[in-house]
C-alpha positions in Angstrom: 3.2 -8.0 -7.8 3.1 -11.6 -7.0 2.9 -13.1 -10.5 5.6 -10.8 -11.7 7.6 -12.3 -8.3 6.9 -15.7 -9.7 7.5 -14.8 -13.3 11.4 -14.0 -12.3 11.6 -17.1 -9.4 10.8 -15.0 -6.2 8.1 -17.4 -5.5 7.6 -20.7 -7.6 7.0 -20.1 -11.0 4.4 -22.4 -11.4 2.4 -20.1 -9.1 1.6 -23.3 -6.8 2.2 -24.3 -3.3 3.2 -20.9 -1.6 4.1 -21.1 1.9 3.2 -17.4 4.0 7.3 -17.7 4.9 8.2 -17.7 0.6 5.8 -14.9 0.3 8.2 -13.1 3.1 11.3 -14.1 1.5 10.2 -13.0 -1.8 9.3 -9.9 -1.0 12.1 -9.3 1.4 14.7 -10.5 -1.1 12.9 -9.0 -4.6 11.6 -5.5 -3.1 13.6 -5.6 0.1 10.1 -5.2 2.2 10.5 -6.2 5.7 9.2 -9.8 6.0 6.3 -9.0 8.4 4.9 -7.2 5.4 3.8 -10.4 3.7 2.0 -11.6 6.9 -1.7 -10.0 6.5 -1.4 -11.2 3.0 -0.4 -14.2 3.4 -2.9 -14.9 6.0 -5.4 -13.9 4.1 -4.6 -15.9 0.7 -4.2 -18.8 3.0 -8.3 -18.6 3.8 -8.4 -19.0 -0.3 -6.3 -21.9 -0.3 -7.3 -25.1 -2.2 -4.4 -26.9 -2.1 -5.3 -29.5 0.4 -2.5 -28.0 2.6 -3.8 -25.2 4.9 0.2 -23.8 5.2 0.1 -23.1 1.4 -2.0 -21.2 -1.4 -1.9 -21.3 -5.1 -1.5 -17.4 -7.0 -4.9 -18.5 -8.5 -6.6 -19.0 -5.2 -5.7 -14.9 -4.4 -8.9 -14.3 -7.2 -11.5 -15.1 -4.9 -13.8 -12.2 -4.4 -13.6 -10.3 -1.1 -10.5 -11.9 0.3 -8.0 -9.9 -1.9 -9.3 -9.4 -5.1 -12.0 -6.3 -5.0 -13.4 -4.5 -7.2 -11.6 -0.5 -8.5 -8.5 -2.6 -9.4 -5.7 -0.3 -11.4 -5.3 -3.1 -14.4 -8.1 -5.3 -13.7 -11.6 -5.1 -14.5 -14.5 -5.9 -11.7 -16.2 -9.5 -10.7 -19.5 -7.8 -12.2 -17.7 -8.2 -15.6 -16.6 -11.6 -15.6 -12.9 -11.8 -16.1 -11.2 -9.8 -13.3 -8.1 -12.0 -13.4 -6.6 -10.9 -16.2 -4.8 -7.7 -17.2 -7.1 -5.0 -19.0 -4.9 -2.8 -21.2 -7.9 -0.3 -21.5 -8.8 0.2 -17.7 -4.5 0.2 -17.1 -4.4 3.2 -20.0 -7.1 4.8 -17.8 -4.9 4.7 -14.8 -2.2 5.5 -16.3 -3.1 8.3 -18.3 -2.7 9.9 -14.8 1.2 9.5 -14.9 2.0 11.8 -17.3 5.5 12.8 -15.2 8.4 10.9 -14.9 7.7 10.0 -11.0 4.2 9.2 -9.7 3.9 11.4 -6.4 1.1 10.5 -3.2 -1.4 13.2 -4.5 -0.9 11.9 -8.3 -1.4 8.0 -7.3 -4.4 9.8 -5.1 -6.5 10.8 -7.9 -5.5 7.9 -10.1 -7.0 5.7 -7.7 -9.8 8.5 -7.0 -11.1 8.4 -10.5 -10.6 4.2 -10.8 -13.1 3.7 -7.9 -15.5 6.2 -9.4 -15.2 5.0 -13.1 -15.7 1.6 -11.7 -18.5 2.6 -9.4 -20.5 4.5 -12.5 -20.3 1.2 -14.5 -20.6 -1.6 -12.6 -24.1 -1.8 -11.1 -22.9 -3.7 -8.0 -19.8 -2.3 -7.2 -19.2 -3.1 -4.1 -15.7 -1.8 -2.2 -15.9 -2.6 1.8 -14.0 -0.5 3.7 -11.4 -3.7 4.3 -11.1 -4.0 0.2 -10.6 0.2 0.1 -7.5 -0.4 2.8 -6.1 -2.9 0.5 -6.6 -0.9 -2.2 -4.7 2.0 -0.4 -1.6 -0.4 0.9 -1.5 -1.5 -3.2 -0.7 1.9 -4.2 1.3 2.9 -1.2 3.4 -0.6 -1.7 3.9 0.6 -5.4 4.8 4.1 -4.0 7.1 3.2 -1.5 9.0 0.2 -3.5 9.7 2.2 -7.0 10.2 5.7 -5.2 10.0 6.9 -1.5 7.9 5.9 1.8 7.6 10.1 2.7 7.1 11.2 -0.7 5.8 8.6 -3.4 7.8 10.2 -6.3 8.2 6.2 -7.4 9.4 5.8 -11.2 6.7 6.1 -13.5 8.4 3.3 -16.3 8.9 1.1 -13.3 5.2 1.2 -11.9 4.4 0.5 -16.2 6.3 -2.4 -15.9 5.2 -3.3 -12.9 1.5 -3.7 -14.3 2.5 -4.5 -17.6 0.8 -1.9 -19.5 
């Protein structure tokens, strides 16, 4: 979500010297989330920072392993593999063979991210998902949820949640 917010000017589009209080406006003014939503985030990207400022991170510092990146990602493959940066269209068509309806509802994005975890766990000889990097995993999906349909039911737009991860 946060290079698609820089890809339309939410945050810098250069993806460089983010402040915690641009992550809050961006996702306050792009996805109208309540700015102390970007806090634990922020926080934590700021322990990945290597910008020489410790009020600032770079997108790129978010793929440090263990801090927010993890591994089960819905588009992304796992540190084992090398490259879990950039979008995999085959581990996104996975996922999103799961949302075959027009709206993707809690018990839907449920077993989507069900099956992810365990397709990821049966291929990657050291998987590893902490109990912190399952709770982010969880927020992700509620975030998508809750932003493209409803906080109570899911139901979020299945095109929009495509788009979303680009697949």
């Amino acid at each position: 979500m946060l290079n698609a917010l820089a890809n339309h000017g939410y945050l810098p589009r250069s993806g460089l010297n983010i402040s915690v209080a641009m992550l809050e406006a961006a996702l306050s003014g792009a996805v109208n989330l309540d700015p102390s939503a970007a806090q634990p985030p922020g926080v934590l990207a700021l322990e990945t920072s290597t910008t020489g400022d410790a009020s600032t991170f770079d997108l790129d510092n978010l793929d440090e392993h263990g801090i927010l990146e993890h591994d089960g990602s819905l588009s992304r493959n796992d540190y084992y593999f090398g490259d879990d940066h950039s979008f995999n269209q085959a581990i996104w068509d996975a996922t999103a063979s799961h949302f075959g309806e027009s709206v993707i509802s809690i018990e839907t994005a449920a077993l989507a991210r069900a099956a992810r975890i365990a397709r990821a766990a049966s291929v990657n000889p050291k998987f590893n998902m902490t109990a912190t990097d399952v709770e982010h995993s969880l927020i992700e999906t509620g975030l998508y949820l809750a932003i493209f349909g409803n906080v109570a039911t899911g139901n979020a737009a299945t095109e929009w949640v495509r788009i979303l991860f680009g697949g």
